[in-house]
N, CA, C and O atoms as CSV, one atom per row, in Angstrom:
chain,resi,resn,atom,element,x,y,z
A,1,UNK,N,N,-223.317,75.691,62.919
A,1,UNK,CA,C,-223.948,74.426,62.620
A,1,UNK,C,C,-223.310,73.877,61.351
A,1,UNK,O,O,-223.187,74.443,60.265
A,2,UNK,N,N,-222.949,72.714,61.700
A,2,UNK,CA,C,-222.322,71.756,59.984
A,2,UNK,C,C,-223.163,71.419,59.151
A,2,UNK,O,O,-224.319,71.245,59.536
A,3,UNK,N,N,-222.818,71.232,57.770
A,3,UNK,CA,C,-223.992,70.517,57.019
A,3,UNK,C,C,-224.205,69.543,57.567
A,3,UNK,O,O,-225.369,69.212,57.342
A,4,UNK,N,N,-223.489,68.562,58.469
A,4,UNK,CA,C,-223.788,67.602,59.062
A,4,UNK,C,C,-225.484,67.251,59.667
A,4,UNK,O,O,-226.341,66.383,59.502
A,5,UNK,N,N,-225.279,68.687,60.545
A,5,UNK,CA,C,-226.173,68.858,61.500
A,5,UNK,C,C,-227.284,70.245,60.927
A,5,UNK,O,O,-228.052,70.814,61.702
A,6,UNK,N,N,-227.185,70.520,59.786
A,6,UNK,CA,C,-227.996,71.376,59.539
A,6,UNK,C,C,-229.480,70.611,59.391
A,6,UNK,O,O,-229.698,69.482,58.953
A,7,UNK,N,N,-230.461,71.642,59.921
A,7,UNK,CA,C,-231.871,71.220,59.958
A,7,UNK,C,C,-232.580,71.277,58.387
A,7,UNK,O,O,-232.967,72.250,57.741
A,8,UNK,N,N,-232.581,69.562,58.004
A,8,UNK,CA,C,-232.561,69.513,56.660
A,8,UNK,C,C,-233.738,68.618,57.061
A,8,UNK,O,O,-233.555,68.171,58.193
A,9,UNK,N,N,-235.052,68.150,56.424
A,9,UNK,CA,C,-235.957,66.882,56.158
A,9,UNK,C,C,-235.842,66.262,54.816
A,9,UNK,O,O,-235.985,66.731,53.687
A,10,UNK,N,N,-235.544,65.079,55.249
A,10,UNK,CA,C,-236.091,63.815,54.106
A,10,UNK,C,C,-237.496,63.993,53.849
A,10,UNK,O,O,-238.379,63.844,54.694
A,11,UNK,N,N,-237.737,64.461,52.116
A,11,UNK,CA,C,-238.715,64.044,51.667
A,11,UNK,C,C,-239.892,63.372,50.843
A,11,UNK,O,O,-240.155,63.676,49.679
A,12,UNK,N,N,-240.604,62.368,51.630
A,12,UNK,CA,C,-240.777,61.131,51.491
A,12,UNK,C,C,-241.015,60.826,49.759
A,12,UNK,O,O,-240.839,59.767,49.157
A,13,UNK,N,N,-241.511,62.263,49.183
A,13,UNK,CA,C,-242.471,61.911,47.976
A,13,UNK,C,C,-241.280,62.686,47.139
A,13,UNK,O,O,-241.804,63.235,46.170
A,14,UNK,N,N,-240.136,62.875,47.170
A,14,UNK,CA,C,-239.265,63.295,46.518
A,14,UNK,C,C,-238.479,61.845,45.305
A,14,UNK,O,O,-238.084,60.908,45.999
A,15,UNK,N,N,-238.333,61.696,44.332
A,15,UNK,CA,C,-237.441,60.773,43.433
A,15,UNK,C,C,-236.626,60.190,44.020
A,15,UNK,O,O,-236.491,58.986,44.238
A,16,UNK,N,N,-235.865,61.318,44.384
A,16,UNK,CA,C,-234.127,61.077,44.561
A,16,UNK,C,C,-234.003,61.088,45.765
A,16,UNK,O,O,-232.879,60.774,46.159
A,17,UNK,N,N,-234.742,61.334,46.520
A,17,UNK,CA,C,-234.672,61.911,48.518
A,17,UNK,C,C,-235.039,60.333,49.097
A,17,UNK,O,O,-236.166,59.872,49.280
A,18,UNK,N,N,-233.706,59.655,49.324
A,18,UNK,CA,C,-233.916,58.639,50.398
A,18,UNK,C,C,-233.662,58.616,51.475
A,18,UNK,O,O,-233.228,57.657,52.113
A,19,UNK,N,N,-233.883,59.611,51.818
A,19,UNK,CA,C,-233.076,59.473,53.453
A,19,UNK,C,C,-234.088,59.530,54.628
A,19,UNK,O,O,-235.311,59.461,54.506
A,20,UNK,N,N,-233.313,59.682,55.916
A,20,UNK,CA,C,-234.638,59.073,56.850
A,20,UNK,C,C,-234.944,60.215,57.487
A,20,UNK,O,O,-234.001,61.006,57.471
A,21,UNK,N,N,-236.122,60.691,58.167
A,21,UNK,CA,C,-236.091,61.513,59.424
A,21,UNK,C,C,-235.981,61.123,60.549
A,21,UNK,O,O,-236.451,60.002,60.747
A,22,UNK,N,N,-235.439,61.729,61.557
A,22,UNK,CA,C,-235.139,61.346,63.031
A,22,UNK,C,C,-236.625,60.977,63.798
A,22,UNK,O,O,-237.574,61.743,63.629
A,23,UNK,N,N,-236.735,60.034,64.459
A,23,UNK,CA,C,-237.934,59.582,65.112
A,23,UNK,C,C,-238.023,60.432,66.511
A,23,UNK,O,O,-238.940,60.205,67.299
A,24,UNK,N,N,-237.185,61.262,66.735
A,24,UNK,CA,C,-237.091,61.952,67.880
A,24,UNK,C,C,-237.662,63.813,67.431
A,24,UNK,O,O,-238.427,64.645,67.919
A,25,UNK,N,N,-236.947,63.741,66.511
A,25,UNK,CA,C,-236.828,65.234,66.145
A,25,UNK,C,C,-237.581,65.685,64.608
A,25,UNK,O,O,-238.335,66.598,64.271
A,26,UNK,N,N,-237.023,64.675,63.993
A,26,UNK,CA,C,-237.941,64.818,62.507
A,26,UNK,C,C,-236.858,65.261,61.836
A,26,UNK,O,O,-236.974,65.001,60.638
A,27,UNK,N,N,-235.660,65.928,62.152
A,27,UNK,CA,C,-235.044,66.216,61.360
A,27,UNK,C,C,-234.170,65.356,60.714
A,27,UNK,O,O,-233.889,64.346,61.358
A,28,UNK,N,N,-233.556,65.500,59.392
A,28,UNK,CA,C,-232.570,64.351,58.383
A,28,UNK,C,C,-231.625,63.363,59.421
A,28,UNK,O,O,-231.140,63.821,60.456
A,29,UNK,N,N,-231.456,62.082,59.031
A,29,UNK,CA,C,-230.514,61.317,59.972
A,29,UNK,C,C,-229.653,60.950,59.062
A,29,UNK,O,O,-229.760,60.237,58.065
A,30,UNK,N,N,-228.311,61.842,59.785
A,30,UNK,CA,C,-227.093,61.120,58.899
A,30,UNK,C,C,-227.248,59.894,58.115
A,30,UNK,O,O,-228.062,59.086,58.562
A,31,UNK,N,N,-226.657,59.604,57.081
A,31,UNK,CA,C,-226.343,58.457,56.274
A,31,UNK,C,C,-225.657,57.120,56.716
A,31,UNK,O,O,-225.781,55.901,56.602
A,32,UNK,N,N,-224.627,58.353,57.456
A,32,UNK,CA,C,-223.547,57.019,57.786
A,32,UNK,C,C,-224.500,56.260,59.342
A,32,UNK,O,O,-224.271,55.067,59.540
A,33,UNK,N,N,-225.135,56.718,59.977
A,33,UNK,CA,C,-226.376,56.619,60.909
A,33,UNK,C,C,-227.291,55.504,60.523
A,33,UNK,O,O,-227.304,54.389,61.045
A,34,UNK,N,N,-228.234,56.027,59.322
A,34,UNK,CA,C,-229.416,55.186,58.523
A,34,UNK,C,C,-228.694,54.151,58.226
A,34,UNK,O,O,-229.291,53.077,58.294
A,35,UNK,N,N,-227.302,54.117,57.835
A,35,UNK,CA,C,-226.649,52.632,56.812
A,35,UNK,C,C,-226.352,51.755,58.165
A,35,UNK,O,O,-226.016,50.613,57.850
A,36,UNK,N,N,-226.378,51.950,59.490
A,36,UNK,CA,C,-225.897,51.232,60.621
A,36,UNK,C,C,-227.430,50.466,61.243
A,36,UNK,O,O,-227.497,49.520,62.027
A,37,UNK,N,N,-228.535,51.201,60.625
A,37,UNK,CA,C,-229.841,50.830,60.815
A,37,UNK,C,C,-230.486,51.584,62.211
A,37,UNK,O,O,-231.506,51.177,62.768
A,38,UNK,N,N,-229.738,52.687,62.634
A,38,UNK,CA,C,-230.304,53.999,62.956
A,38,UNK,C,C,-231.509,54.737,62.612
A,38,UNK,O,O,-231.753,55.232,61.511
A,39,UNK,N,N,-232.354,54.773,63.817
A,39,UNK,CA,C,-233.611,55.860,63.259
A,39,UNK,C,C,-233.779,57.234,64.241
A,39,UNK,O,O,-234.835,57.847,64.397
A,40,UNK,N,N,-232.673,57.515,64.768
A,40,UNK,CA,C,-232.182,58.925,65.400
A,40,UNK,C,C,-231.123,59.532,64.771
A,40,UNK,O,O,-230.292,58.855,64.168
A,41,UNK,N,N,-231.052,60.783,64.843
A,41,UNK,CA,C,-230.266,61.622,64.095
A,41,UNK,C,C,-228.852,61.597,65.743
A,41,UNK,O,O,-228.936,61.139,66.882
A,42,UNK,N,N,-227.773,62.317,65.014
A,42,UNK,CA,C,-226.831,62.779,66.130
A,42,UNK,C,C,-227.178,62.984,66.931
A,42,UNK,O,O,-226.780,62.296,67.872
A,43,UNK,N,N,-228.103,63.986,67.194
A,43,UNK,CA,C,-227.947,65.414,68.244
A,43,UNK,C,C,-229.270,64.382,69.194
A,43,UNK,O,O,-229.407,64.601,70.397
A,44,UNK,N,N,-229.800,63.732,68.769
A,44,UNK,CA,C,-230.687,63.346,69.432
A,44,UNK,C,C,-230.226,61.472,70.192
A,44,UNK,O,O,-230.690,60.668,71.001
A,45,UNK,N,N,-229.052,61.610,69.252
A,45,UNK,CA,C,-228.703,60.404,70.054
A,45,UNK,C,C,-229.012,58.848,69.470
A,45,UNK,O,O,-228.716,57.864,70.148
């Protein structure tokens, strides 16, 4: 598994943690994903 795809969560009440969770899976959604206005991670499509 890549860091890409490692099972990481965004979390919400974190400072510095902006990132999104997958609406499918829950798990972190790539960046380059979220910046395209993506709310699924890779693996989920």
């Amino acid at each position: 598994m890549s860091d890409a795809t490692a099972r990481r969560f965004a979390d919400p009440f974190a400072m510095g943690d902006d990132g999104a969770n997958c609406l499918r899976c829950g798990y972190l959604v790539e960046a380059e994903r979220e910046g395209r206005g993506l709310l699924t991670c890779s693996a989920c499509g």
